[in-house]
C-alpha positions in Angstrom: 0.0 0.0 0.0 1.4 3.2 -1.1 1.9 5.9 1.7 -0.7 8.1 0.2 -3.4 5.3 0.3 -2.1 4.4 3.6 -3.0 7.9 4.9 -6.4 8.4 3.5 -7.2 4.7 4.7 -6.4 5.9 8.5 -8.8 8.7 8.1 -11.5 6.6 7.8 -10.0 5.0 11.2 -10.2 8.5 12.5 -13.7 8.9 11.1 -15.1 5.6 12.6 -13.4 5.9 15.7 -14.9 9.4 16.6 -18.1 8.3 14.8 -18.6 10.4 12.5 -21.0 8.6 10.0 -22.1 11.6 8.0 -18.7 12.5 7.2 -17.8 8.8 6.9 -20.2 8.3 4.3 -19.0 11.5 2.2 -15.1 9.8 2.1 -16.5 6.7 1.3 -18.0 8.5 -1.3 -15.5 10.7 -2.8 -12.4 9.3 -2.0 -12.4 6.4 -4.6 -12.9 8.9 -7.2 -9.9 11.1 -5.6 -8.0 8.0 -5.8 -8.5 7.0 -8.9 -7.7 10.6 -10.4 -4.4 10.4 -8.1 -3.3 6.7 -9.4 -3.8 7.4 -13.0 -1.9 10.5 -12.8 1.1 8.7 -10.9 1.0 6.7 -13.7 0.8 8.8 -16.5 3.9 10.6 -14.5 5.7 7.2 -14.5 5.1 5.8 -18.0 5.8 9.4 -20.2 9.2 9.3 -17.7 9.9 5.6 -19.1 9.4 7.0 -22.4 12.0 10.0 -22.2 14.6 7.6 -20.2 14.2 5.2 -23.6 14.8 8.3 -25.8 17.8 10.0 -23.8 19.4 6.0 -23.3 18.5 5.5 -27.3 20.0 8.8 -29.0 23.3 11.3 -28.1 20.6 14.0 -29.3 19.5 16.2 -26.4 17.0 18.0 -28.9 16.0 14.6 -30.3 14.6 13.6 -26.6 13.5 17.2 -26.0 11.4 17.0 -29.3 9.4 13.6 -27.8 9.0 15.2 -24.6 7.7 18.5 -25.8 5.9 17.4 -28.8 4.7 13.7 -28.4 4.3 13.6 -24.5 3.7 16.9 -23.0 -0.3 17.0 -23.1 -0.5 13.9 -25.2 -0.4 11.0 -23.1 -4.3 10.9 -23.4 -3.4 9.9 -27.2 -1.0 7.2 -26.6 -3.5 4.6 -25.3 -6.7 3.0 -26.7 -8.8 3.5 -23.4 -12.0 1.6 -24.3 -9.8 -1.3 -25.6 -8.8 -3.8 -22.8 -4.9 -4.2 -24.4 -2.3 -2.4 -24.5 -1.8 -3.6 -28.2 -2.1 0.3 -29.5 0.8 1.9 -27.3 3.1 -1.1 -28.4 2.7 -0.4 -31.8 3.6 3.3 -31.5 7.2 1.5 -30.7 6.9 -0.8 -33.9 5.9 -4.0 -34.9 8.7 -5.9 -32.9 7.7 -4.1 -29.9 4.2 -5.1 -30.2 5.2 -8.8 -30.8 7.5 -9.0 -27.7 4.6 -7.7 -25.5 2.1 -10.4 -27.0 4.5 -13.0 -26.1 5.0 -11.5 -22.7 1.2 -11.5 -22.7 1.4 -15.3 -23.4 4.2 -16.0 -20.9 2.9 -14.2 -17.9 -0.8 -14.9 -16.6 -0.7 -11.9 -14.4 0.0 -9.6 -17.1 -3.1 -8.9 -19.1 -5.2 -8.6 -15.7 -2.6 -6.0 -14.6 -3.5 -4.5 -18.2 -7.0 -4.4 -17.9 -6.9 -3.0 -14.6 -4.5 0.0 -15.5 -6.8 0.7 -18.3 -9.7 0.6 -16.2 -8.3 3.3 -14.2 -7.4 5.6 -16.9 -10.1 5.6 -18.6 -12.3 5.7 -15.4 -9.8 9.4 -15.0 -10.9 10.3 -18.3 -14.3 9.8 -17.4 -14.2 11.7 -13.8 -12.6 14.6 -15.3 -14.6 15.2 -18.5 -17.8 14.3 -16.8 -18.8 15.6 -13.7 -16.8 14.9 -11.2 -18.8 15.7 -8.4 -21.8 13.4 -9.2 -20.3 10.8 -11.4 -21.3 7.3 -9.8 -18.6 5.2 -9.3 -18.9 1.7 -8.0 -16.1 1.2 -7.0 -14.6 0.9 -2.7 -11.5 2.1 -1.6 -10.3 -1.2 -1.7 -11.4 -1.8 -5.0 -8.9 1.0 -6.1 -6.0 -0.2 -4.2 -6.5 -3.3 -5.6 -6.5 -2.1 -8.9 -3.5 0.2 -8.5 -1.6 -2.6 -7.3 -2.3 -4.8 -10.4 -1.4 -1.8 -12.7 1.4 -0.9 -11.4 3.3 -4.4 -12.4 2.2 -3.0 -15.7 3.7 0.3 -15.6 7.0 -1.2 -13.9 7.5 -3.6 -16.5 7.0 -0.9 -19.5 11.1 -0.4 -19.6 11.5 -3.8 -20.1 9.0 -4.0 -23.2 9.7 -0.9 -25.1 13.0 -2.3 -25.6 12.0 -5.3 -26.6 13.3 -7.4 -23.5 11.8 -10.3 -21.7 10.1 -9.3 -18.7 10.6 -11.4 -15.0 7.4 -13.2 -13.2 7.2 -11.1 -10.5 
């Protein structure tokens, strides 16, 4: 459990133990929603930095990395993935056709992989939604725990994005 869902779980200790209910009910409400928009974020932070660490280890070009960064990443992350989609397929074919092959046998080698997939897709396009939508009434089913869970799946899948893009076999764990 990361320290930021760590500290939002012991408010609903706080909450309980000082029995609160009405606020209780309003974090059990919200708070999904605020982690959901906080994990996905991480994210895109972590995957658009695995993308400029492949261009700077890749080329001696300072301006070549600059130019990803500033043209292909900065604002555009939204456009890298197929959110509806349940595969990563689309972003592994921005890195060419080898790319995309290594990940579908990675897919085939490691079980845990495509639910770590899904899962990180769920929660970015579940971001999209809160924050094109409105945020404030959008129904979301899912708990706190639901979330974590989530996030913890995903996050093999973001870790692992290194590995892939360069066309490397990935480890079990």
């Amino acid at each position: 459990m990361s320290p930021f869902f760590r500290e939002r779980v012991e408010i609903r200790q706080q909450l309980q133990a000082a029995k609160e209910w009405s606020l209780l009910n309003v974090y059990q409400t919200d708070l999904p929603k605020i982690l959901v928009v906080a994990t996905a974020s991480r994210f895109e932070a972590e995957i658009t930095r695995h993308i400029e660490d492949f261009y700077k280890e890749v080329t001696t070009y300072d301006s070549a990395t600059l130019f990803v960064v500033n043209k292909a990443l900065s604002r555009q992350y939204h456009t890298l993935f197929a959110w509806k989609e349940n595969t990563a397929t689309y972003f592994m074919k921005l890195f060419g056709e080898e790319c995309a092959l290594n990940f579908k046998s990675q897919l085939e080698s490691h079980e845990w992989l495509a639910t770590s997939v899904k899962d990180f897709l769920t929660l970015g396009r579940t971001r999209n939604e809160l924050m094109h939508r409105d945020f404030a009434s959008f129904p979301l089913d899912l708990t706190v725990e639901d979330v974590e869970q989530q996030a913890d799946s995903a996050e093999r899948f973001v870790a692992v994005i290194p590995k892939v893009i360069r066309v490397e076999p990935i480890s079990s764990a």
